[in-house]
C-alpha positions as CSV (number, residue, x, y, z in Angstrom):
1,X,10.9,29.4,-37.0
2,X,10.8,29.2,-41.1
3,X,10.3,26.5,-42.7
4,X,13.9,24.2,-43.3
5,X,14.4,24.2,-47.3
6,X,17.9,23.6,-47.4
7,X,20.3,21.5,-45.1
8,X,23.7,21.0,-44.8
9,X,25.1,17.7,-43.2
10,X,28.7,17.4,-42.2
11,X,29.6,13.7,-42.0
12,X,27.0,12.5,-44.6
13,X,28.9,9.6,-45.5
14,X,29.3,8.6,-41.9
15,X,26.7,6.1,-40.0
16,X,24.2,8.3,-38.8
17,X,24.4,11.4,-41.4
18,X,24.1,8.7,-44.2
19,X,20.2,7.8,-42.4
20,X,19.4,11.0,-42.0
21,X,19.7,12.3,-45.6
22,X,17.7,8.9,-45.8
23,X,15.4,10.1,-43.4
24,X,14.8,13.8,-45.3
25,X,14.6,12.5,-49.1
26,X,11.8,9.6,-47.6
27,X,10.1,12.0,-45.5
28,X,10.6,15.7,-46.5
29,X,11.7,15.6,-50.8
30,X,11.0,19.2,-51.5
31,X,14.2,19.9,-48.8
32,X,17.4,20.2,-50.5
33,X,20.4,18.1,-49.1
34,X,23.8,19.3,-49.6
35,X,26.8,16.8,-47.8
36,X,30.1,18.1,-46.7
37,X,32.5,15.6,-47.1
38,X,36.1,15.0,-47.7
39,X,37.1,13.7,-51.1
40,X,38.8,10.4,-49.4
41,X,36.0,9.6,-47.2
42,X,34.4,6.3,-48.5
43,X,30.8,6.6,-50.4
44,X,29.3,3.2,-49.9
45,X,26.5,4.6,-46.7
46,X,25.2,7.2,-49.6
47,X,26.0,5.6,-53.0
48,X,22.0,4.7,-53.0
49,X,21.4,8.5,-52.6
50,X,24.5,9.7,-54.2
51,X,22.4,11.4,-57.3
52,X,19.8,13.0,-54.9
53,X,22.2,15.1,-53.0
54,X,25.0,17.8,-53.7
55,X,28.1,17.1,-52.4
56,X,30.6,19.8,-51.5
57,X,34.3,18.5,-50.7
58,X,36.3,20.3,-48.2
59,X,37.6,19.8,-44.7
60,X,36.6,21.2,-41.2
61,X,40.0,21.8,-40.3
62,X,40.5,23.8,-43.1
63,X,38.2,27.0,-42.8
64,X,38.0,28.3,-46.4
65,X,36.4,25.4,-47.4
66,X,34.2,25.4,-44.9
67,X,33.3,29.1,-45.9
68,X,32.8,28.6,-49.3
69,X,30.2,25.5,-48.8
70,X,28.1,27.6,-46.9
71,X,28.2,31.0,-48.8
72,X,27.6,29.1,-51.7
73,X,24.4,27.2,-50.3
74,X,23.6,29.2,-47.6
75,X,21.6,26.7,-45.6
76,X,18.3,26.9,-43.5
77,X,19.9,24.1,-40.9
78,X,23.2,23.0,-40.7
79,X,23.5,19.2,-39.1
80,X,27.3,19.1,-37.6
81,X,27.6,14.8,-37.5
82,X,31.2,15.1,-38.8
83,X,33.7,13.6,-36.1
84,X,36.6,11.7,-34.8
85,X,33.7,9.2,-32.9
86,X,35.5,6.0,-31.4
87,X,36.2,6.6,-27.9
88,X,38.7,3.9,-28.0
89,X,40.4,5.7,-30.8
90,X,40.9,9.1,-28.6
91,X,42.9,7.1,-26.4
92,X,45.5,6.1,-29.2
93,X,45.4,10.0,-30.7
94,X,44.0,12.6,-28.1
95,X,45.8,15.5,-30.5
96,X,43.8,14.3,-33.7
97,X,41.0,13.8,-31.5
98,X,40.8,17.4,-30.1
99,X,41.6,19.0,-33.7
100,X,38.8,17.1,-35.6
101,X,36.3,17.5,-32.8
102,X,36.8,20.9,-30.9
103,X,38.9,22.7,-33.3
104,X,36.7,21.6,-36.2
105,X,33.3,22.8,-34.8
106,X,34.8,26.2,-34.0
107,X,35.7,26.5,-37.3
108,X,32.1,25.6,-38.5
109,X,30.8,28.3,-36.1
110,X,33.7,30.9,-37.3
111,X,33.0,30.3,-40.5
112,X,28.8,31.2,-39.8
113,X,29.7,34.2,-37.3
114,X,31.4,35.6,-40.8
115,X,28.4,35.3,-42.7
116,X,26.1,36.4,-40.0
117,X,28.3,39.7,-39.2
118,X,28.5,40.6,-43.1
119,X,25.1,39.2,-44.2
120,X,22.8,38.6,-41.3
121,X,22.9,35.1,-42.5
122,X,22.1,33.0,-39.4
123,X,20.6,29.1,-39.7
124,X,20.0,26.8,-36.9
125,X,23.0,24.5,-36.4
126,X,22.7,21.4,-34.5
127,X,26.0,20.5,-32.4
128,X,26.2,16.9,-31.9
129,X,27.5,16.6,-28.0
130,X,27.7,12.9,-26.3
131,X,26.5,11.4,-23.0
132,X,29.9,10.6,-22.7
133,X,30.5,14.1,-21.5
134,X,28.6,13.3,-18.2
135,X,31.7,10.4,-17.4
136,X,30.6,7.8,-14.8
137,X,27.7,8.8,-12.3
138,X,26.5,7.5,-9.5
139,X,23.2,5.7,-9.1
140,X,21.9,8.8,-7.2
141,X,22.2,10.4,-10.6
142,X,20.1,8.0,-12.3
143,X,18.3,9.1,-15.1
144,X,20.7,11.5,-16.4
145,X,19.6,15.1,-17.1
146,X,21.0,18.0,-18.7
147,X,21.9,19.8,-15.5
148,X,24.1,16.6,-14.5
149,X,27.7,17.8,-14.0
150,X,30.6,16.8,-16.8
151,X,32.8,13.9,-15.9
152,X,34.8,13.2,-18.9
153,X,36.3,9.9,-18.9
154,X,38.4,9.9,-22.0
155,X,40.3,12.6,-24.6
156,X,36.5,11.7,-26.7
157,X,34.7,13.1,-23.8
158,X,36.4,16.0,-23.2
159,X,36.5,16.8,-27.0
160,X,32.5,16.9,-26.8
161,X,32.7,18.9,-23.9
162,X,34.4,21.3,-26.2
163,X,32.6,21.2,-29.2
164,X,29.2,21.6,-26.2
165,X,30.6,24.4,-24.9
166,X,31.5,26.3,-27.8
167,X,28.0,26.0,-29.1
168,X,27.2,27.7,-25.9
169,X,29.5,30.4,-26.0
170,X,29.1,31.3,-29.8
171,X,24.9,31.7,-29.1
172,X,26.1,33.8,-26.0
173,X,28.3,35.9,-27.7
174,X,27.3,35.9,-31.5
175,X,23.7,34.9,-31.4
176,X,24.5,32.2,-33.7
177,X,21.6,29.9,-33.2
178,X,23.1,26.3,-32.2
179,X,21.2,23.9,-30.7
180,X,23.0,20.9,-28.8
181,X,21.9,17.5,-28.1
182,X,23.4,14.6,-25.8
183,X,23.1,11.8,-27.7
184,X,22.7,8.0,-25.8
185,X,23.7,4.5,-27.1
186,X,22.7,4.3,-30.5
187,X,22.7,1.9,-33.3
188,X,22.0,-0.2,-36.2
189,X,22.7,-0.8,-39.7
190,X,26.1,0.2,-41.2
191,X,27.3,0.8,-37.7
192,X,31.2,1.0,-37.8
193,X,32.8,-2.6,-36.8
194,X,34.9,-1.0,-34.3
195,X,31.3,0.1,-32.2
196,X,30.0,-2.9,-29.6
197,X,26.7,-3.7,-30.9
198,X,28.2,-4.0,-35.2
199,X,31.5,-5.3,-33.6
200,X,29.5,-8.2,-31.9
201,X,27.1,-8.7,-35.1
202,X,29.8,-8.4,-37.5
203,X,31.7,-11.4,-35.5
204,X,28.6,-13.6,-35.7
205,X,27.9,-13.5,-39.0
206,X,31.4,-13.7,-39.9
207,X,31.1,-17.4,-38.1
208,X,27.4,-18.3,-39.3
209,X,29.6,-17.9,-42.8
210,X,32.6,-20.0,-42.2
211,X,34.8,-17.2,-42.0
212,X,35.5,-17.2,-37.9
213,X,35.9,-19.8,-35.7
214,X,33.1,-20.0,-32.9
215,X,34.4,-17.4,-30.7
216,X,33.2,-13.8,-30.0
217,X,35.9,-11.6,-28.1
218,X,34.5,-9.3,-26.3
219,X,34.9,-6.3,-23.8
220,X,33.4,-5.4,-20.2
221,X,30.1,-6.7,-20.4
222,X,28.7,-5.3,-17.3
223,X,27.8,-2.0,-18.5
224,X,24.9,-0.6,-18.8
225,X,23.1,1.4,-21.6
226,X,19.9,2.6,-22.8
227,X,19.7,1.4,-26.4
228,X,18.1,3.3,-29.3
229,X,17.7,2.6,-33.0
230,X,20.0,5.3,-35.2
231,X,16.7,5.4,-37.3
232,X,14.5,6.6,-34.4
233,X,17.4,9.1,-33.8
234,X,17.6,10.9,-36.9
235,X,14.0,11.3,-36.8
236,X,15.0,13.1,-33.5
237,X,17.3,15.1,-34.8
238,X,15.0,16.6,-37.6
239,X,12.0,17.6,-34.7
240,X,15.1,19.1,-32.9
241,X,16.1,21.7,-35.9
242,X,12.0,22.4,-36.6
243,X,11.0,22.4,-33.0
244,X,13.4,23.3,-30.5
245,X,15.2,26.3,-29.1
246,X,18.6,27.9,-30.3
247,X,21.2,27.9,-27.0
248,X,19.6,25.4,-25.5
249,X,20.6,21.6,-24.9
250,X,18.8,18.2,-25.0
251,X,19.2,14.9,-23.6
252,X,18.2,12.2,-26.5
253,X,18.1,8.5,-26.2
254,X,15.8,5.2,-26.3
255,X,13.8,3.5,-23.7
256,X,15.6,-0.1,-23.4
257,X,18.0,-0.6,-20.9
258,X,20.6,-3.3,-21.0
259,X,23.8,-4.5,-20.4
260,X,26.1,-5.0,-22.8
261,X,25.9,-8.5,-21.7
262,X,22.4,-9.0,-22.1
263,X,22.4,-7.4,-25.5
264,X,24.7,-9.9,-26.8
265,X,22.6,-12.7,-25.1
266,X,19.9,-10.8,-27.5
267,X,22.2,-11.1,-30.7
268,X,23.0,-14.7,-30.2
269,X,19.5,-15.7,-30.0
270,X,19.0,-14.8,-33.4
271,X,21.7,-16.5,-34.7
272,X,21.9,-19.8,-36.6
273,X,24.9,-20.9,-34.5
274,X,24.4,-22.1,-30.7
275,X,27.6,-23.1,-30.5
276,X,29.8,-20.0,-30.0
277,X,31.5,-19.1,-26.9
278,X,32.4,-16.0,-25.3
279,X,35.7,-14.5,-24.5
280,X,36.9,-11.7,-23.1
281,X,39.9,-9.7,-24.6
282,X,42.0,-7.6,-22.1
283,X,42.4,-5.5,-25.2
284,X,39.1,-4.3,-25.4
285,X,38.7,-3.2,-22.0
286,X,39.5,0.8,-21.7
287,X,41.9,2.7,-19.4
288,X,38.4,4.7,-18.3
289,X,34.8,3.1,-18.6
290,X,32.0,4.8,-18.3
291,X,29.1,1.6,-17.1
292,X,25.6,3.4,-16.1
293,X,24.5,5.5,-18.8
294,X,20.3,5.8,-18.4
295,X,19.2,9.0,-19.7
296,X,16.3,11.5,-18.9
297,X,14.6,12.6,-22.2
298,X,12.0,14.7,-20.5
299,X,13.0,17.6,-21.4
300,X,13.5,16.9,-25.6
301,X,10.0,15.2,-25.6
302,X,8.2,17.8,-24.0
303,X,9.1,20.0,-26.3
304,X,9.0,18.0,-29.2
305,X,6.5,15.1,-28.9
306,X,8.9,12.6,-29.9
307,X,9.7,9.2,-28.7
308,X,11.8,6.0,-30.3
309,X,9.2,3.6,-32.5
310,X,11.8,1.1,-33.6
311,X,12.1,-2.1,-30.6
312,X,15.8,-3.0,-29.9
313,X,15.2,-6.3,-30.9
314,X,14.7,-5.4,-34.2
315,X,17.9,-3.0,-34.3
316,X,19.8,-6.3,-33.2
317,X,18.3,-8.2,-36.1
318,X,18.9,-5.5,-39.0
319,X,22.5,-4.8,-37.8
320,X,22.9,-8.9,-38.0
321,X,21.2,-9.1,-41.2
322,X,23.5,-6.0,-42.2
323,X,26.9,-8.1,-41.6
324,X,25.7,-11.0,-43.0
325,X,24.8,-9.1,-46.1
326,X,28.2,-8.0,-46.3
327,X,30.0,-11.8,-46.0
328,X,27.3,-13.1,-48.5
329,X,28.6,-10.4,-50.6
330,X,32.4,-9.9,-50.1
331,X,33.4,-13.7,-49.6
């Protein structure tokens, strides 16, 4: 494979495309970044990197956008983060859910099929799937692999079982080269409120300032994950483009498994409050749940070398430290 010069990132101002530009500039400088974004999407995840990248404004649902950012660039590796991410959410809006998510990536992959048919252009594209495509399994099925069957619990899931699929079908039929990955739990600083772990966090130091009273509403806290730090995954993500092969998929995730119980036992043991007590909002409990997600990573780290560096314990205290940064500054 040639060496990666130039990336694209769809989503950079999101959670985890924001850490990986951060990953590239601190690890590989000479590697131009370019970030697809829309011009309402909020800056503050990149506004420390905003002068070290090139930002292109357009839209995955509208295609000529799309086409012009990568004619104009014409990237080595294209990293497709953008999309409608909050399971919750896909409940609400399953329409919007499907367009940004399945209808979006095709028009990423269109928009490269073009370019490879007229130009013989034709980068490696990483398509971000979810564990959440593999629904709830049985303990027979524990640690998930690759070959595990899809069981989509929610319009979310079945929107990354498109956007798997077509990445599939396009390296099938086009040869475009897309590489998927199931991504597991993961987490950490600037972590949107609405996900567990920065929900949790984001409540606690919302009370160590004064701000809440001493309750933290929570969901089901019975189910199980396998925790990873978004900083470890990035990392992940760049072996994947430089080391892996086109068509084929990956199963990513950390080595700490929890409940989601237990993990908030973790965050409240590094508060400063040990007064706070625990409630449980019907709201927050889901139509569909998916509760044993435990992931086999064989496969990615055979081929890569790679495993998660970063202990969960310290995800749980910069994600904390991340909120109360945020109160100390806003209020």
């Amino acid at each position: 494979m040639k060496k990666i010069k130039k990336v694209l990132i769809t989503g950079i101002t999101g959670f985890v495309g924001s850490h990986l530009a951060d990953y590239i500039l601190a690890n590989h400088p000479d590697v131009k970044i370019i970030g697809f974004l829309r011009w309402r999407s909020p800056k503050d995840n990149i506004k420390h990197i905003i002068n070290k990248i090139q930002s292109e404004y357009g839209d995955l649902s509208d295609l000529p956008s799309l086409r012009s950012a990568i004619s104009k660039h014409r990237p080595d590796a294209i990293f497709h983060l953008a999309a409608q991410s909050y399971v919750d959410f896909s409940f609400w809006a399953p329409i919007k859910t499907l367009e940004d998510n399945v209808i979006g990536t095709c028009n990423l992959l269109e928009a490269v099929k073009e370019l490879k048919l007229s130009s013989k252009y034709n980068p490696v594209i990483h398509i971000c799937s979810s564990s959440e495509v593999y629904g709830q399994v049985t303990k027979k099925e524990i640690p998930i692999k690759e070959t595990n069957p899809f069981r989509p619990a929610s319009p979310y899931a079945v929107s990354k079982v498109g956007e798997d699929m077509l990445a599939l079908q396009y390296w099938l039929s086009w040869g475009i080269k897309t590489i998927r990955t199931r991504m597991f739990t993961h987490t950490g600083p600037r972590r949107g409120e609405v996900f567990v772990l920065s929900n949790f966090a984001k409540q606690v130091a919302a009370i160590e300032a004064g701000l809440q009273e001493p309750i933290v509403k929570v969901g089901n806290l019975k189910s199980v994950r396998t925790w990873m730090d978004v900083r470890d995954a990035v990392k992940a993500y760049w072996f994947l483009v430089n080391k892996c092969k086109p068509g084929e998929v990956y199963n990513i995730g950390g080595l700490e498994t929890m409940t989601i119980g237990e993990m908030l036992d973790l965050l409240l043991k590094y508060s400063t409050r040990k007064d706070i007590e625990i409630i449980v909002d019907p709201a927050r409990l889901r139509p569909s749940d998916v509760t044993l997600q435990i992931p086999s990573v064989v496969k990615f780290r055979k081929e890569t070398g790679w495993q998660p560096r970063i202990k969960f314990k310290d995800t749980v205290k910069d994600t904390l430290e991340y909120w109360r940064e945020h109160f100390r500054k806003c209020c």
